[in-house]
C-alpha positions as protocol buffer text, in pm:
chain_id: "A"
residue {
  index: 1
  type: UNK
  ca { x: 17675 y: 8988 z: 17345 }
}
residue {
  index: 2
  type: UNK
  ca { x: 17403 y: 9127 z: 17253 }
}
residue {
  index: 3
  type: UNK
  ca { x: 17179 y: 9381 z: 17431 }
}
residue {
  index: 4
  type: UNK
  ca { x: 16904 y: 9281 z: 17657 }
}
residue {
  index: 5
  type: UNK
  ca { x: 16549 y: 9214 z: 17534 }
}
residue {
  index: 6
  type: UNK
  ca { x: 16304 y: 9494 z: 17648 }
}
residue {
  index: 7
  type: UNK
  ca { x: 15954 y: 9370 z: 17758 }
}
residue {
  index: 8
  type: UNK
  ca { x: 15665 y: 9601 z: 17775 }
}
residue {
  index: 9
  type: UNK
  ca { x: 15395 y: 9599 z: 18056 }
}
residue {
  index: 10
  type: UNK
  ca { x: 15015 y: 9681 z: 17893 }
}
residue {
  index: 11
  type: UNK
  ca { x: 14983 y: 9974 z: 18111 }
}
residue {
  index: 12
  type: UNK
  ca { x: 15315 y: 10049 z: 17913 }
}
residue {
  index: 13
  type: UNK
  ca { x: 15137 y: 10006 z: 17605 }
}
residue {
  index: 14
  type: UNK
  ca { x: 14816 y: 10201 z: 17712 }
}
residue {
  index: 15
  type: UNK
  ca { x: 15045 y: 10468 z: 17805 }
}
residue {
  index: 16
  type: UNK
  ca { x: 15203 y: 10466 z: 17460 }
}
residue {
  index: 17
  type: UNK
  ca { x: 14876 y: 10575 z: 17287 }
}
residue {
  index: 18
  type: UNK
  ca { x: 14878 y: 10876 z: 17538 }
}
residue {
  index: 19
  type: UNK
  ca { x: 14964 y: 11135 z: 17205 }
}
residue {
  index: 20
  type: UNK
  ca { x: 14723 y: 10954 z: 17008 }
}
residue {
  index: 21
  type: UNK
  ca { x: 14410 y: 11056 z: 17246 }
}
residue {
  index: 22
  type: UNK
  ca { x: 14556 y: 11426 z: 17245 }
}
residue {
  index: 23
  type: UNK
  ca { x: 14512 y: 11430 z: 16876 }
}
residue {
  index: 24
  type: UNK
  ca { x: 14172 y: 11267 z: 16911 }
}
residue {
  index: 25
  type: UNK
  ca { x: 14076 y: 11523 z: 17179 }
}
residue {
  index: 26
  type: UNK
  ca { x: 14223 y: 11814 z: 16970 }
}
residue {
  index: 27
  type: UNK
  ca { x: 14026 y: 11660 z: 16662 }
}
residue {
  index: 28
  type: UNK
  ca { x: 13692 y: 11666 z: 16846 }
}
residue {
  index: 29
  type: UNK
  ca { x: 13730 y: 12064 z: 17023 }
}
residue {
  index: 30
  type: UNK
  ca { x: 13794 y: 12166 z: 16702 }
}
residue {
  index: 31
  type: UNK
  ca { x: 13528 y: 11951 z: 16519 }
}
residue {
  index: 32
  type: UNK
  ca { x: 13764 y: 11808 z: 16258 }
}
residue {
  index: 33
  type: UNK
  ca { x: 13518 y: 11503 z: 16255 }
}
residue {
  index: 34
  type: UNK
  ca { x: 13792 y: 11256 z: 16276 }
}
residue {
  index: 35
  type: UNK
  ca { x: 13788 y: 11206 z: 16690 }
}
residue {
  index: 36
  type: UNK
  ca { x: 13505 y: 10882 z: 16605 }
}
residue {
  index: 37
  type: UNK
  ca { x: 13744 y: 10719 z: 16369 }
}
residue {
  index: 38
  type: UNK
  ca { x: 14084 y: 10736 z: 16523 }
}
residue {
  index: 39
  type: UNK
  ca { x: 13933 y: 10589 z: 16802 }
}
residue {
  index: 40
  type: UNK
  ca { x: 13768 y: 10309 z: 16607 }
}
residue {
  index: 41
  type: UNK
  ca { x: 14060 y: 10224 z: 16403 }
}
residue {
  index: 42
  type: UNK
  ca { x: 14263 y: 10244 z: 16729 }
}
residue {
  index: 43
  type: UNK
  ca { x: 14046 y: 9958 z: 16938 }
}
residue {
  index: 44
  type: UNK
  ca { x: 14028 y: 9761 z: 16584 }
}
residue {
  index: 45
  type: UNK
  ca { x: 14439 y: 9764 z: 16551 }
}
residue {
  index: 46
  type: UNK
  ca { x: 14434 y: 9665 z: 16948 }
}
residue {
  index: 47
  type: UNK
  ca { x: 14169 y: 9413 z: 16904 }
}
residue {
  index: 48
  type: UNK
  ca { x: 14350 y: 9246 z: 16545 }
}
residue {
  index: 49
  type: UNK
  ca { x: 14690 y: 9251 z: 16737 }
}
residue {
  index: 50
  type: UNK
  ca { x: 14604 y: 9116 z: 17006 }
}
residue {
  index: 51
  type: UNK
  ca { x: 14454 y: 8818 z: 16839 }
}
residue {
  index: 52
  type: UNK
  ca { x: 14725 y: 8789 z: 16587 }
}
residue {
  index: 53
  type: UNK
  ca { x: 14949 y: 8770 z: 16884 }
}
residue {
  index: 54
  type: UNK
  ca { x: 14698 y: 8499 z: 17016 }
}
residue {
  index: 55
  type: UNK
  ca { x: 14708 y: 8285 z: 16677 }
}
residue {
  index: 56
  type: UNK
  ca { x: 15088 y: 8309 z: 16609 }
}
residue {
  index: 57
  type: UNK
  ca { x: 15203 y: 8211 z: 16960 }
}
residue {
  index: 58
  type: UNK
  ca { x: 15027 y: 7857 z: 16868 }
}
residue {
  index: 59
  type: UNK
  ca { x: 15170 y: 7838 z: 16504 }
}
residue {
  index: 60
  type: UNK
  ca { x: 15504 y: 7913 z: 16609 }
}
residue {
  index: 61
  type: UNK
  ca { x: 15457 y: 7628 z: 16888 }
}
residue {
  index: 62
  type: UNK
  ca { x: 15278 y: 7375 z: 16655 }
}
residue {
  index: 63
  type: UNK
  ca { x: 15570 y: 7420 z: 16347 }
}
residue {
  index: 64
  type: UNK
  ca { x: 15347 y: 7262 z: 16159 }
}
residue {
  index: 65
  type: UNK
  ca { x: 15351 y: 7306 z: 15739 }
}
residue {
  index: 66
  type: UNK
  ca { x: 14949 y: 7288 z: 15700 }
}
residue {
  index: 67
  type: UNK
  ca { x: 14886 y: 7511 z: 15978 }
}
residue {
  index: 68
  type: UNK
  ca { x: 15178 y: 7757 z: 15813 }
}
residue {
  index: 69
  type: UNK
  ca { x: 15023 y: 7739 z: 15505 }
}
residue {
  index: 70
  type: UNK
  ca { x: 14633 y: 7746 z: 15608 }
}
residue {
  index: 71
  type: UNK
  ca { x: 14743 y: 8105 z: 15814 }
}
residue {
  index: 72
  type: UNK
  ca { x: 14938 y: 8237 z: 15480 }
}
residue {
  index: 73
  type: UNK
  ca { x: 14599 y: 8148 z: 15298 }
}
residue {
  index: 74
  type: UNK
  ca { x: 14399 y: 8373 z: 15491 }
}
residue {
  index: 75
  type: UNK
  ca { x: 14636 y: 8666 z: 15466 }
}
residue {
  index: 76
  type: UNK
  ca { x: 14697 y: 8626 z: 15092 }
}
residue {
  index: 77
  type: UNK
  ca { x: 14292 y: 8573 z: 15087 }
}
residue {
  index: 78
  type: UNK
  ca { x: 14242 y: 8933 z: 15299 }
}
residue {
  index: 79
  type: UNK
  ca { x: 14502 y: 9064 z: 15077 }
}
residue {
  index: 80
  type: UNK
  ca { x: 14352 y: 8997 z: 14725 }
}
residue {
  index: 81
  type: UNK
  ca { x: 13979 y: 9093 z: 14893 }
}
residue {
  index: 82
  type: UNK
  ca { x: 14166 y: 9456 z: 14973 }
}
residue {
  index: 83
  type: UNK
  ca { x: 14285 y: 9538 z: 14614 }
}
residue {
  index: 84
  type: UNK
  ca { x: 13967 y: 9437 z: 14494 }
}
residue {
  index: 85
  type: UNK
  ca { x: 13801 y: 9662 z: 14716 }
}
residue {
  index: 86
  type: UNK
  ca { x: 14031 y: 9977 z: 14671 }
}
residue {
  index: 87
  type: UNK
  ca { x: 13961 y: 9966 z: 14299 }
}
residue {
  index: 88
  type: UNK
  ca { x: 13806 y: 10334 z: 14208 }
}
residue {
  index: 89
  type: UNK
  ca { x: 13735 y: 10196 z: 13875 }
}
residue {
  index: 90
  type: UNK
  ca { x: 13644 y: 9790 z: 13872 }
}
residue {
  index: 91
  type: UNK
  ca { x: 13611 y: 9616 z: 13590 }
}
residue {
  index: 92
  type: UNK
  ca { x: 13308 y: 9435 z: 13531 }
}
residue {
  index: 93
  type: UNK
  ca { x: 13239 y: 9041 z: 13630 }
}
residue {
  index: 94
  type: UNK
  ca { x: 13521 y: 8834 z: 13751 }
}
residue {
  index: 95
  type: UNK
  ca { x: 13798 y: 9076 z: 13630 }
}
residue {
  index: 96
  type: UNK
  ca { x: 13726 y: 9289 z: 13903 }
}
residue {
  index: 97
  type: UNK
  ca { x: 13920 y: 9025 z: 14121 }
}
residue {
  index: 98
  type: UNK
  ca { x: 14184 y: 9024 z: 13790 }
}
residue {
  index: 99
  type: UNK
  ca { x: 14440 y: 9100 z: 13706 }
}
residue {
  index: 100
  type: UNK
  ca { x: 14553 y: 9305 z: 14051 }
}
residue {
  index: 101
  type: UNK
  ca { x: 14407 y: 8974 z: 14306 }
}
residue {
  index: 102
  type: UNK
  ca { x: 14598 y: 8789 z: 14076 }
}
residue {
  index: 103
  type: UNK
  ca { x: 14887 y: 8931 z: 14029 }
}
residue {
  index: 104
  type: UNK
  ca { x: 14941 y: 8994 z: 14435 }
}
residue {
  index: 105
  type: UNK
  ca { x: 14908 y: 8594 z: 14428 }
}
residue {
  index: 106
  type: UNK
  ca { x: 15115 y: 8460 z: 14203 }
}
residue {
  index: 107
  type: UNK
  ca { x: 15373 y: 8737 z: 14222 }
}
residue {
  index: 108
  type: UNK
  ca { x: 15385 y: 8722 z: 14643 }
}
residue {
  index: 109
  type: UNK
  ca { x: 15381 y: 8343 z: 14651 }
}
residue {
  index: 110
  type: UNK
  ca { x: 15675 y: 8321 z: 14390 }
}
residue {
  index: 111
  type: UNK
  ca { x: 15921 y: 8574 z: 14583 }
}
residue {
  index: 112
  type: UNK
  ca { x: 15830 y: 8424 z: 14931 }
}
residue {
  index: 113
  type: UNK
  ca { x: 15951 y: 8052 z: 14722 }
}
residue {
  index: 114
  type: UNK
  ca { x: 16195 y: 8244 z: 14654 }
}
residue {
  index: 115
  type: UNK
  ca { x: 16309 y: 8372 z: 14932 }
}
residue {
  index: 116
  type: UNK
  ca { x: 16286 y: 8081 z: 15192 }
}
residue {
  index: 117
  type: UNK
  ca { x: 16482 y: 7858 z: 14928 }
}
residue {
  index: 118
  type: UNK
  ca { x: 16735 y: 8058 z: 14770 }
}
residue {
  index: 119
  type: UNK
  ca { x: 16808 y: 8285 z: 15040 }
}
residue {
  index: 120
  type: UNK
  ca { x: 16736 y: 8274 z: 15389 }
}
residue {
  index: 121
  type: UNK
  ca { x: 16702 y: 7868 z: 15353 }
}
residue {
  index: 122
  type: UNK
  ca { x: 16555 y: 7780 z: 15708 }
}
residue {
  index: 123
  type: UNK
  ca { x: 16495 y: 7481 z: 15822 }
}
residue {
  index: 124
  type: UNK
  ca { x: 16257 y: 7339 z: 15793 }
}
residue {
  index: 125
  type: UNK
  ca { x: 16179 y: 7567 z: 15500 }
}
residue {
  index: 126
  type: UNK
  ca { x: 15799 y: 7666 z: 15616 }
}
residue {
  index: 127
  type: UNK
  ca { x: 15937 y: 7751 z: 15949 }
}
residue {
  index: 128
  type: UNK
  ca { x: 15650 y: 7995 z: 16054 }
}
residue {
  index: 129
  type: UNK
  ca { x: 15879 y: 8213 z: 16209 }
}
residue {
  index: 130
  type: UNK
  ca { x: 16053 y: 8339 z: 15905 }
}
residue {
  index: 131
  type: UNK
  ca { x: 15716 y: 8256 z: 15647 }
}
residue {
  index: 132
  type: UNK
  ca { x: 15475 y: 8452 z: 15771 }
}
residue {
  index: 133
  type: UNK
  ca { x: 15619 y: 8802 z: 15872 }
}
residue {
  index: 134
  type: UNK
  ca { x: 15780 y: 8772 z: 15551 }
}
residue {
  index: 135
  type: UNK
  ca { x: 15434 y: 8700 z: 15361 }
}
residue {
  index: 136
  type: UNK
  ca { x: 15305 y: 8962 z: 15540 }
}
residue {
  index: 137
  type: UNK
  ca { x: 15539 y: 9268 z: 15444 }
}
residue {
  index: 138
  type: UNK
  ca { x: 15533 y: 9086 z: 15069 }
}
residue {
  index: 139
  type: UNK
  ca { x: 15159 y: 9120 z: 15056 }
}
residue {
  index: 140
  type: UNK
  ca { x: 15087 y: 9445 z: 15289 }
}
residue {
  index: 141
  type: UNK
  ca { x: 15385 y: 9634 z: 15015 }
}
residue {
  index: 142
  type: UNK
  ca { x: 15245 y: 9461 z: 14699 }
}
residue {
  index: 143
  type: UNK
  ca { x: 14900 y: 9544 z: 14774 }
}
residue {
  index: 144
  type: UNK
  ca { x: 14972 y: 9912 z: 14768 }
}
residue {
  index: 145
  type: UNK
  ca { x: 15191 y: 9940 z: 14531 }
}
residue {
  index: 146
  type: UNK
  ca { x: 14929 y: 9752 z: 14291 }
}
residue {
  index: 147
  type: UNK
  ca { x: 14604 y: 9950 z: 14392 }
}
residue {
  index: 148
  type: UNK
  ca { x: 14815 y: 10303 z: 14365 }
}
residue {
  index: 149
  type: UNK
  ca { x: 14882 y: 10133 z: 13978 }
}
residue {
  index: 150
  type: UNK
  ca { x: 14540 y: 10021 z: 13880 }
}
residue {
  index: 151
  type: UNK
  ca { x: 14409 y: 10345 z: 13985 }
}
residue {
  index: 152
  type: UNK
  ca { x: 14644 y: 10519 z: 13833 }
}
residue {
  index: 153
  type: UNK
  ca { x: 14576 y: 10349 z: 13474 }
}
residue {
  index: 154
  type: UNK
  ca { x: 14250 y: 10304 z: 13519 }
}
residue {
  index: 155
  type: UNK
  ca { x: 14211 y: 10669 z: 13576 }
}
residue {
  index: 156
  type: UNK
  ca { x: 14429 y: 10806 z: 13259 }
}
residue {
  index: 157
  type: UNK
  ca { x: 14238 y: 10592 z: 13052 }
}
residue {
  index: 158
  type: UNK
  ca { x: 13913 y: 10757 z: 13159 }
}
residue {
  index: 159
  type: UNK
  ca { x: 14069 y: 11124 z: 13132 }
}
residue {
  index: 160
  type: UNK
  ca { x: 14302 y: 11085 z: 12852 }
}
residue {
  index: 161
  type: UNK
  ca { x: 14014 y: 10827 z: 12642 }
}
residue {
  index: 162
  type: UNK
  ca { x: 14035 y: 11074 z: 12332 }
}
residue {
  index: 163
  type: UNK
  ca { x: 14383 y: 11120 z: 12331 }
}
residue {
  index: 164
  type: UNK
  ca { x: 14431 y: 10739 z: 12334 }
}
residue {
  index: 165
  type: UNK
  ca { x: 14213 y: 10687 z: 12066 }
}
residue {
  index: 166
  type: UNK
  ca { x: 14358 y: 10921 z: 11890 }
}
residue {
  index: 167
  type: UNK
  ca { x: 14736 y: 10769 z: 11897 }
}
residue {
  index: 168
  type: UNK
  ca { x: 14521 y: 10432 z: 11807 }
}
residue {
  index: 169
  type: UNK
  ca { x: 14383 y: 10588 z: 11495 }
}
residue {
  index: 170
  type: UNK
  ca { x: 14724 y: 10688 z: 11362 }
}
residue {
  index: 171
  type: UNK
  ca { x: 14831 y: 10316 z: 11374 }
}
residue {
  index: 172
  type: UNK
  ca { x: 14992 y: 10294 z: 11701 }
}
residue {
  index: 173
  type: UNK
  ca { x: 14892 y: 9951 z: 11907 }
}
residue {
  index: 174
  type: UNK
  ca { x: 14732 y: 9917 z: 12190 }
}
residue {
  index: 175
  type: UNK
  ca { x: 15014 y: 9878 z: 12407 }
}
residue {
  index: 176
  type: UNK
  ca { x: 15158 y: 10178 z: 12175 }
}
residue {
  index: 177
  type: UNK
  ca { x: 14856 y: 10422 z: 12264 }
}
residue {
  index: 178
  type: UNK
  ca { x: 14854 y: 10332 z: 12670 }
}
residue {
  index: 179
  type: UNK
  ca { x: 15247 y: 10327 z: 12725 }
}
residue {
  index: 180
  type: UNK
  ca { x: 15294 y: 10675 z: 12831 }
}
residue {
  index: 181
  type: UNK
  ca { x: 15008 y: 10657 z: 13071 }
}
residue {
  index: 182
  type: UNK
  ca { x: 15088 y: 10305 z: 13154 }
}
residue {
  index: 183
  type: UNK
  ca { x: 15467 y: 10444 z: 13243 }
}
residue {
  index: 184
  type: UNK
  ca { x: 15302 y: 10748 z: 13457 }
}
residue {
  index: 185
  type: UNK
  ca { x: 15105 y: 10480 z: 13668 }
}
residue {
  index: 186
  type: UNK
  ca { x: 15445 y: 10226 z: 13734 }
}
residue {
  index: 187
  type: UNK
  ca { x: 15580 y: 10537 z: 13880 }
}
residue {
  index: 188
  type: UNK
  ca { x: 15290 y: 10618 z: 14094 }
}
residue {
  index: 189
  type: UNK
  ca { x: 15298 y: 10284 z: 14192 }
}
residue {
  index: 190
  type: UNK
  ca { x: 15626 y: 10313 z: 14316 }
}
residue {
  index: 191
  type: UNK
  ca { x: 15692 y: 10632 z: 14450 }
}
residue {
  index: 192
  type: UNK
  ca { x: 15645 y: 10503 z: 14830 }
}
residue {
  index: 193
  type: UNK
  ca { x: 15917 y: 10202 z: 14775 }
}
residue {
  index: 194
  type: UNK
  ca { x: 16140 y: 10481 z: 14641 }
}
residue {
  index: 195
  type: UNK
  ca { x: 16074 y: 10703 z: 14886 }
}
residue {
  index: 196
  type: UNK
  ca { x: 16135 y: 10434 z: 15191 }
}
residue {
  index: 197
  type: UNK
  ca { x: 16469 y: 10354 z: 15004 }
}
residue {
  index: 198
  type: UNK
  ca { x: 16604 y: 10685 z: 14984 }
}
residue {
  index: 199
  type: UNK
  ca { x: 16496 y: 10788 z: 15341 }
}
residue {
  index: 200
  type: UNK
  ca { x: 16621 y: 10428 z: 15495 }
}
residue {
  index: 201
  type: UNK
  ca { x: 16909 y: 10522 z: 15732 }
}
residue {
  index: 202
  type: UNK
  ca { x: 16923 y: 10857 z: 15686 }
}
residue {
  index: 203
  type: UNK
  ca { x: 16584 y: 10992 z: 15798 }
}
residue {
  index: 204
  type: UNK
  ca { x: 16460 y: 10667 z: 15981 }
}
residue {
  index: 205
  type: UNK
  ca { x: 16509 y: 10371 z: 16038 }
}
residue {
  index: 206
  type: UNK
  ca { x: 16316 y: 10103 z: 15869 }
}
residue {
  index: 207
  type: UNK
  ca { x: 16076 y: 9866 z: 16080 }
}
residue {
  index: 208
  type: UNK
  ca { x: 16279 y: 9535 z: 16047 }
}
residue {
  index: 209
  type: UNK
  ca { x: 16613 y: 9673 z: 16135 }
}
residue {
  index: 210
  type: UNK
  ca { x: 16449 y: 9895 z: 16386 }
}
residue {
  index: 211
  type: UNK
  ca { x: 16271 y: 9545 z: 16551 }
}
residue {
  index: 212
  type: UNK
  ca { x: 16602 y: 9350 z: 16580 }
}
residue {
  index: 213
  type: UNK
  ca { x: 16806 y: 9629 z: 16714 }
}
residue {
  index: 214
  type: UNK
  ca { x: 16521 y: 9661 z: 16986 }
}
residue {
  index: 215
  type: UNK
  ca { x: 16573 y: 9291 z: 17024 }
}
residue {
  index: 216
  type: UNK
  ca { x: 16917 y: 9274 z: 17058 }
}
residue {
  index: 217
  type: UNK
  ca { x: 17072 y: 9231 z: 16751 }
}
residue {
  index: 218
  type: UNK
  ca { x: 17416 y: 9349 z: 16638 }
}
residue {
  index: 219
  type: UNK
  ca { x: 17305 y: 9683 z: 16395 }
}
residue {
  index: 220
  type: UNK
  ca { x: 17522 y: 9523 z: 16123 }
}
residue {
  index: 221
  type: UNK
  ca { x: 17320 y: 9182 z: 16090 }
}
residue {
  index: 222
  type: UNK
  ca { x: 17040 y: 9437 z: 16125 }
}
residue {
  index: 223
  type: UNK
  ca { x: 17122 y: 9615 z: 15846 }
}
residue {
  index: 224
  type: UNK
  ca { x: 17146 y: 9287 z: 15634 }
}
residue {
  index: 225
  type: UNK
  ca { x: 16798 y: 9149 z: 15708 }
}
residue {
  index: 226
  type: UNK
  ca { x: 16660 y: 9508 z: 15643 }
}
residue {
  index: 227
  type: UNK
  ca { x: 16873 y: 9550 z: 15292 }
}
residue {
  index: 228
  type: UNK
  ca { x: 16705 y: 9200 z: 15174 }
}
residue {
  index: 229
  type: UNK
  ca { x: 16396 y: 9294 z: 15307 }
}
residue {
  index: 230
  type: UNK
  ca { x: 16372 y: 9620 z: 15119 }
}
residue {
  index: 231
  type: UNK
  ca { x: 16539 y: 9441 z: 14760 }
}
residue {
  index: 232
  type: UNK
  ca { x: 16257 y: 9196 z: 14790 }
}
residue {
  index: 233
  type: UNK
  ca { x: 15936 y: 9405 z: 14804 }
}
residue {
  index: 234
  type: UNK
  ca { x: 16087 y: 9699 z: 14590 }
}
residue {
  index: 235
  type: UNK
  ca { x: 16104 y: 9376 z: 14332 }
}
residue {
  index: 236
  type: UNK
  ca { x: 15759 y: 9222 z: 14431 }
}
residue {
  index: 237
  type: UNK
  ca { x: 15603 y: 9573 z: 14422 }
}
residue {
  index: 238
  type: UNK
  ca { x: 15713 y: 9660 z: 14084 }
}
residue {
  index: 239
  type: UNK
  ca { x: 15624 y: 9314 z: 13924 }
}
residue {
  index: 240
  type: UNK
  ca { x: 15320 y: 9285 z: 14069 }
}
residue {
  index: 241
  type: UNK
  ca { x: 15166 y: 9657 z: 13970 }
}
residue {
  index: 242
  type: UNK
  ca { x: 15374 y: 9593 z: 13608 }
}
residue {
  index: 243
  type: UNK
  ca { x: 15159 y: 9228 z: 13581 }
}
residue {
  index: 244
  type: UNK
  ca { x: 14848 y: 9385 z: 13684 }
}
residue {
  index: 245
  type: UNK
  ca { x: 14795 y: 9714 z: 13489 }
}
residue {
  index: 246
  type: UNK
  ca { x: 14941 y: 9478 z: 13171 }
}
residue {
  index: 247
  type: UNK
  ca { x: 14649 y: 9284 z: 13241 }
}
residue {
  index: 248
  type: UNK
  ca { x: 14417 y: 9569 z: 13318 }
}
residue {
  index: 249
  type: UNK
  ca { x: 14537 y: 9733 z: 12992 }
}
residue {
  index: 250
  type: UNK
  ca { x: 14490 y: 9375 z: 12789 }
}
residue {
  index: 251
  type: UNK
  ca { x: 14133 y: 9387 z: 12930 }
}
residue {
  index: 252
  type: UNK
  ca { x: 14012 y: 9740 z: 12820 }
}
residue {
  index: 253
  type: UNK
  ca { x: 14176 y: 9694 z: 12470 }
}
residue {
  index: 254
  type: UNK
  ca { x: 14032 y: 9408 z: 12202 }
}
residue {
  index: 255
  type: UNK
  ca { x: 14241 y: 9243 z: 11959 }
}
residue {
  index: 256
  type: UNK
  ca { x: 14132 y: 9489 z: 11714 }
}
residue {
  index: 257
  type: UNK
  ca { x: 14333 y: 9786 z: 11945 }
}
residue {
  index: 258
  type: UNK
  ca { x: 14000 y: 9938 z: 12004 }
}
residue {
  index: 259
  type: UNK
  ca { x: 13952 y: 10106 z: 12374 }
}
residue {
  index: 260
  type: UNK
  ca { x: 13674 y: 9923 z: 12558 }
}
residue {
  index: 261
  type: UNK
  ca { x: 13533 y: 10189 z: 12859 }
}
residue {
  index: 262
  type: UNK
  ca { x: 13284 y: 9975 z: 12855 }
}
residue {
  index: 263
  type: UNK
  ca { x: 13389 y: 9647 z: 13074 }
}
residue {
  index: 264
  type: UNK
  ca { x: 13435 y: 9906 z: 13335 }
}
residue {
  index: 265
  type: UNK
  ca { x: 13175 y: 9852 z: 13630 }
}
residue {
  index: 266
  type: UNK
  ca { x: 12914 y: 10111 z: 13525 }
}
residue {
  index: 267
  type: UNK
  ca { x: 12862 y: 10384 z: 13761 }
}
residue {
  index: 268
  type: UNK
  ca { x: 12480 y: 10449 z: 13953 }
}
């Protein structure tokens, strides 16, 4: 038997957020300058929630494929506009929405495929319940993991330009010249999947896991969902930020291995 489900009252919530207005209060006596956005981002999260809430209430109650699909849309949609807007370094024209937009896309979509069919298997197989908070940690995991990449690569090949050249000049290919700075970047990309590995279950415990012990789940079966959780986006994350910095590389490199700083989005 499992433990009974906890409901929260919204002066329960509003009295959640009580440490949060300290630190906002602290933030403004000592003119940290921060005071104006912590409360902004606060009443956007409420605001976003809230209406999520709203919107997923009726898809779960419709169970409806198009309306599944037309809600993963927009997130994947939000998703890609957010990696194309945390690039320090764009590229120019449509590649700035390529390779990471991309990548997040056709990456995400396959492993969520993936998922519902192979291995959780619900029916029916769009069942909103399990799609979209899936899609969601897919995307929200990918989509950092490939914007700490591009700007990691990106960035080298600005710095380290001569020393790239250089290793072109003495024959090495393109691919050749960028690797080491290429492999720097993959790591960058995934140092916060490590990290959340190597901390799950003995420093915290991770959201999903957390979520259906609060809701009454035996901590074993927990701990299942949360392992195949964690398997999936370390696998997304890497695949995705590995796709798009090839890409990005394959862009700012002609078929003559020549670096091209040039396709960058020019600064002023």
């Amino acid at each position: 038997m499992g433990a009974e489900y906890i409901t929260l009252e919204y002066w329960e919530v509003a009295a959640s957020a009580l440490l949060l207005v300290i630190t906002a209060g602290l933030a403004l006596l000592f003119e940290v300058g921060l005071a104006r956005s912590l409360a902004w981002v606060a009443l956007r999260m409420v605001a976003q929630l809230l209406l999520v809430g709203l919107v997923l209430k009726f898809i779960f109650a419709a169970t409806n494929g198009w309306i599944t699909l037309a809600a993963a849309s927009v997130m994947v949609g939000m998703a890609m506009r957010e990696v194309m807007r945390r690039q320090q370094r764009p590229l120019q024209g449509v590649w700035r929405w390529l390779p990471g937009s991309a990548s997040l896309l056709f990456v995400g979509v396959l492993a969520l495929l993936y998922t519902l069919l192979v291995v959780l298997r619900p029916e029916p197989w769009h069942a909103p319940r399990q799609l979209l908070p899936i899609f969601g940690m897919i995307l929200g995991n990918s989509m950092t993991g490939i914007t700490l990449g591009l700007n990691a690569i990106t960035e080298a090949i600005t710095r380290e330009r001569a020393a790239i050249e250089a290793r072109l000049l003495l024959g090495c290919s393109r691919w050749q010249a960028v690797q080491p700075f290429a492999a720097r970047a993959l790591r960058m990309a995934l140092t916060p999947m490590i990290n959340a590995m190597a901390a799950a279950g003995i420093i915290s415990l991770p959201g999903m896991m957390t979520g259906q012990i609060l809701a009454g789940a035996p901590p074993v079966e927990a701990v299942k969902y949360q392992l195949m959780i964690m398997f999936l986006i370390a696998g997304v994350v890497g695949l995705a930020a590995l796709a798009a910095m090839a890409g990005t590389i394959w862009r700012l490199t002609d078929e003559r291995h020549r670096l091209r700083p040039d396709r960058f989005v020019q600064a002023g």
